[in-house]
C-alpha positions as CSV (number, residue, x, y, z in Angstrom):
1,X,152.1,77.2,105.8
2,X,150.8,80.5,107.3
3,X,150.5,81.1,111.1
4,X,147.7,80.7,112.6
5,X,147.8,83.5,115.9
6,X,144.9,82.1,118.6
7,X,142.9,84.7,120.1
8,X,144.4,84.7,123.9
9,X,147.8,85.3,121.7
10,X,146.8,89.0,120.7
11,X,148.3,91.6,122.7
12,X,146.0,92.6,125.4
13,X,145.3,95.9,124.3
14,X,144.7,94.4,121.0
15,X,142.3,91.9,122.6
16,X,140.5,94.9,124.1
17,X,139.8,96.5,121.4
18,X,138.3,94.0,119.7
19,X,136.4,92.9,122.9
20,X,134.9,97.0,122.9
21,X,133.7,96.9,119.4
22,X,131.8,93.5,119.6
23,X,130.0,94.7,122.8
24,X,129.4,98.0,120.9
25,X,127.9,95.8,118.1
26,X,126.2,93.4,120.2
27,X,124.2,96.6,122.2
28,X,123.6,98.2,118.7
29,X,122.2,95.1,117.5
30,X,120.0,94.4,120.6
31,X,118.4,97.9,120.5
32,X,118.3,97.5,117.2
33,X,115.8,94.5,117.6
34,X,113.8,95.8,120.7
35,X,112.7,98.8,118.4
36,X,112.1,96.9,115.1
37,X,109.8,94.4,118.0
38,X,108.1,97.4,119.6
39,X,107.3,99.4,116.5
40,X,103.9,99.9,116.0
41,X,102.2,98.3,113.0
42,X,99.1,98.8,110.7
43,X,96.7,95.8,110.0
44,X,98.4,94.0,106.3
45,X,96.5,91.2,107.2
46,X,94.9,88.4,109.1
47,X,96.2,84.8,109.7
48,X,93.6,82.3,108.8
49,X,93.5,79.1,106.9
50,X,90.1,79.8,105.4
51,X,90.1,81.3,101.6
52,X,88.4,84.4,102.7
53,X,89.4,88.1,101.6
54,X,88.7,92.0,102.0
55,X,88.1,93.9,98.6
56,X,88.9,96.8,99.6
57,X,88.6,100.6,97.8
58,X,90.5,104.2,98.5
59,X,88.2,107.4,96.9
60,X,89.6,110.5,96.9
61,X,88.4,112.1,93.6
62,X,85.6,112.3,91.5
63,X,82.1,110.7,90.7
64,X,82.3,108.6,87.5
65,X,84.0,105.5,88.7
66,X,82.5,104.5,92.1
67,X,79.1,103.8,90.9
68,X,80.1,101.1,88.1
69,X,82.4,99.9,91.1
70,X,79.3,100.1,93.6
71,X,77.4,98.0,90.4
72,X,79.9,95.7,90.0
73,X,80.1,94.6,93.1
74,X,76.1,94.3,93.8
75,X,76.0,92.4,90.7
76,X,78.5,89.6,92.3
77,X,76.9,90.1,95.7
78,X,80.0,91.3,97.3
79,X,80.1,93.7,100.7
80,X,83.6,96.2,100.7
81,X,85.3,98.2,102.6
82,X,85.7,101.7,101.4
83,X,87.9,104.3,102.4
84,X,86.4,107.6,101.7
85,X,88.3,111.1,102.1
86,X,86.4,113.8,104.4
87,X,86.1,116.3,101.9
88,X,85.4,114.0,98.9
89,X,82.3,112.8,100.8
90,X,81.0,116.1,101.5
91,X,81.5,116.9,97.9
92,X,79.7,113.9,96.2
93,X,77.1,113.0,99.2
94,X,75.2,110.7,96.9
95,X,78.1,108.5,96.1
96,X,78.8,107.5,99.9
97,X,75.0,107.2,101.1
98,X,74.8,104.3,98.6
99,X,77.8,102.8,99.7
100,X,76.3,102.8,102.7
101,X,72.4,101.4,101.9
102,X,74.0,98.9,99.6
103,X,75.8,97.4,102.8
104,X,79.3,98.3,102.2
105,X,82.0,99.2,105.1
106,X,82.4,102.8,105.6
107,X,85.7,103.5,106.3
108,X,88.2,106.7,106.2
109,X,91.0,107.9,104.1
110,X,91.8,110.8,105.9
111,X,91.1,114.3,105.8
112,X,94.0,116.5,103.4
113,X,95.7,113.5,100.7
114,X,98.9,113.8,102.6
115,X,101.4,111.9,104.5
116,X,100.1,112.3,108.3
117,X,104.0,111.3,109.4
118,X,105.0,114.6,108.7
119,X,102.5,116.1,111.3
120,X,102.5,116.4,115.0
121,X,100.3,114.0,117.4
122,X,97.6,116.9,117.7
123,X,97.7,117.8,114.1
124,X,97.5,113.9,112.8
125,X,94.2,113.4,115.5
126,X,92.9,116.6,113.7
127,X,93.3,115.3,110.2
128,X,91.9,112.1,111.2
129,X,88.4,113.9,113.5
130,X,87.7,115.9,110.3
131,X,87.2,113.2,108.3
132,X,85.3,111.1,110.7
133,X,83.4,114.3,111.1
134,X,82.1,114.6,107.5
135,X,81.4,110.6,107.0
136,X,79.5,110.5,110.1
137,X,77.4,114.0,108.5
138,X,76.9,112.7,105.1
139,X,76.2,108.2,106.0
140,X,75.8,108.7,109.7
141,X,78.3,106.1,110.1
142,X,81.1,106.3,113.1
143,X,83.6,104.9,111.4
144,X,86.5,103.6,113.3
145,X,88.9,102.1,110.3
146,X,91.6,104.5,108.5
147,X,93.4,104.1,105.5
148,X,96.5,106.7,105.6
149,X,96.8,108.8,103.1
150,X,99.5,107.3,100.8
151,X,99.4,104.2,103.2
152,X,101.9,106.4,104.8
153,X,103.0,106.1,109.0
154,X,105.0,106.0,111.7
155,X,105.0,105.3,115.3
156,X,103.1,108.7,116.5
157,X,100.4,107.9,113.1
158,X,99.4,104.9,114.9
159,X,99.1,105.9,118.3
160,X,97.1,109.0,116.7
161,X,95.1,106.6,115.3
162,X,94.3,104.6,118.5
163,X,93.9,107.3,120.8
164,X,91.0,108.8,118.2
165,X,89.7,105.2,118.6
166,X,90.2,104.1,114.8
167,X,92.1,101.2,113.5
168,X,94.7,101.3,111.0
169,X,94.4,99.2,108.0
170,X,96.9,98.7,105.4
171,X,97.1,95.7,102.2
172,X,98.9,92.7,101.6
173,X,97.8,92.7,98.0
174,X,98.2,95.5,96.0
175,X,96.7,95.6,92.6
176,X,98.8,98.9,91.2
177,X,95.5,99.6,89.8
178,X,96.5,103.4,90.6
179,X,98.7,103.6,88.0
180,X,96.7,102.2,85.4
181,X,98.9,99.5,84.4
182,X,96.7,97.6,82.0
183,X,93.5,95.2,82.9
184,X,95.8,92.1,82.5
185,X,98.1,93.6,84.9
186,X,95.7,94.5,87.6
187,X,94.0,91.1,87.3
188,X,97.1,88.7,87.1
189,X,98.7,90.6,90.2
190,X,95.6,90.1,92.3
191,X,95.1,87.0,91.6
192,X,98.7,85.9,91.5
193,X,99.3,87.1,95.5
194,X,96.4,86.6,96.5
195,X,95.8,84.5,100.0
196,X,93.3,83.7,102.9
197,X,93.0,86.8,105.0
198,X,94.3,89.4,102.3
199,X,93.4,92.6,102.7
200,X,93.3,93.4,98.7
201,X,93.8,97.4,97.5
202,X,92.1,98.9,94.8
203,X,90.9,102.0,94.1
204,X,87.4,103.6,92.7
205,X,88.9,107.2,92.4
206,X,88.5,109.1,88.5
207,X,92.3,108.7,88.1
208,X,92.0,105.1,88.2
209,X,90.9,104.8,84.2
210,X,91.0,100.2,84.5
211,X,89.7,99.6,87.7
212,X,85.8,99.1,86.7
213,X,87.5,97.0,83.5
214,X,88.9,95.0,85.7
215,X,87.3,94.5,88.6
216,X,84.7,91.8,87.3
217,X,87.7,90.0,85.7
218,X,89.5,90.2,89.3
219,X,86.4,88.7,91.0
220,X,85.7,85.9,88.4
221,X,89.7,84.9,89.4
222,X,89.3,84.6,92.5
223,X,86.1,83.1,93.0
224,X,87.7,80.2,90.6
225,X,90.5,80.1,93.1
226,X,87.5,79.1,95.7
227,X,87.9,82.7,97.7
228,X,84.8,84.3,99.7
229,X,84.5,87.6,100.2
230,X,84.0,89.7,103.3
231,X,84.6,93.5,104.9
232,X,87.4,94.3,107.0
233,X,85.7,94.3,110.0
234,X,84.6,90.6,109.1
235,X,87.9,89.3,108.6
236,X,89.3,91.1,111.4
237,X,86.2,88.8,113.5
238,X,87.1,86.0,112.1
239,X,91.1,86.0,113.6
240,X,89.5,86.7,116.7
241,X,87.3,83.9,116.5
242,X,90.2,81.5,115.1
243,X,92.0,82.8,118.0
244,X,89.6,82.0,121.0
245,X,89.1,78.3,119.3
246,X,92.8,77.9,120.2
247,X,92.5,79.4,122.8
């Protein structure tokens, strides 16, 4: 029958050495977790019981798909929030402006379509007042959402973000409609993870060829499921609201 040697029987240079590398460990760990606690975080979603959600749209490029988008969704009565690009909306003025009179959220995607944790604090606030610029020229709207290029951040993104008085908002749903997966795809993902207070991505951009395809299926899906649909903004509300009734 093997040994068994107790702890307090290890030689005491042994004992600490082993004592060193679990208080090592134990400090890693503990750091460890204060950082993971303290990062900052985008908005993925909002905690509610009620079968509510935020369609929600990134446009970078072109003209031909937002409109059947902006049709689809005033055929279904539905209010989104899009995220525009600055100089998209200076180069196709008309497309925004009736996002904005058909009652839409106008929110921002950034100015240049790239990942803002690669610049400095002054150059992300610059990249993000550029683009805030041109939406608030073209729909005289002061937006104060951002979607991040590429969904892309870090710590320094989101303090940017604040300190330029935005928001940052990411998805809990995404329908991979960006990589033009097929209309089944793109509606059985959707509807698959879908859940009340999703903040669902999709995209009304030229590159994404299945989007207007799907989108009415997508909506038909969840409306069976029972869901509403509202803006960010809304949603966002509503946790506040949930939160001062249990309050």
């Amino acid at each position: 029958m093997p040994k068994v040697i107790g702890f307090w029987h290890i030689k005491t240079g042994t004992k600490l050495i082993i004592i060193s590398i679990l208080a090592a460990l134990l400090l890693t760990t503990s750091v460890l977790y204060v950082q993971a606690y303290h990062k900052l975080k985008p908005i993925y979603q909002v905690e509610t019981e009620k079968k509510v959600v935020a369609l929600t749209f990134d446009i970078s490029w072109g003209d031909k798909t937002p409109m059947p988008v902006i049709e689809i969704l005033k055929a279904n009565n539905i209010k989104s929030t899009f995220f525009l690009s600055g100089p998209w909306v200076k180069q196709y003025p008309e497309v925004p402006k009736r996002i904005k009179s058909d009652g839409h959220e106008i929110a921002s995607h950034g100015y240049r379509h790239i990942n803002l944790s690669n610049l400095s604090k002054n150059e992300i606030k610059e990249e993000i007042m550029k683009a805030h610029k041109n939406i608030k020229e073209v729909t005289g709207t002061d937006a104060n959402l951002i979607r991040t290029p590429n969904g892309d951040y870090n710590d320094q993104v989101i303090e940017a973000v604040h300190e330029c008085n935005y928001e940052a908002i990411q998805w809990s749903v995404d329908s991979l409609d960006w990589m033009n997966p097929g209309v089944g795809t793109i509606t059985e993902r959707v509807s698959k993870k879908v859940h009340p207070g999703a903040i669902i991505l999709m995209h009304a951009s030229d590159t994404c060829k299945q989007t207007v395809e799907a989108l009415p299926q997508v909506i038909k899906e969840l409306k069976s499921q029972g869901y509403e649909f509202v803006t960010v903004s809304e949603l966002m509300k509503l946790q506040k609201q949930d939160k001062a009734k249990d309050n």
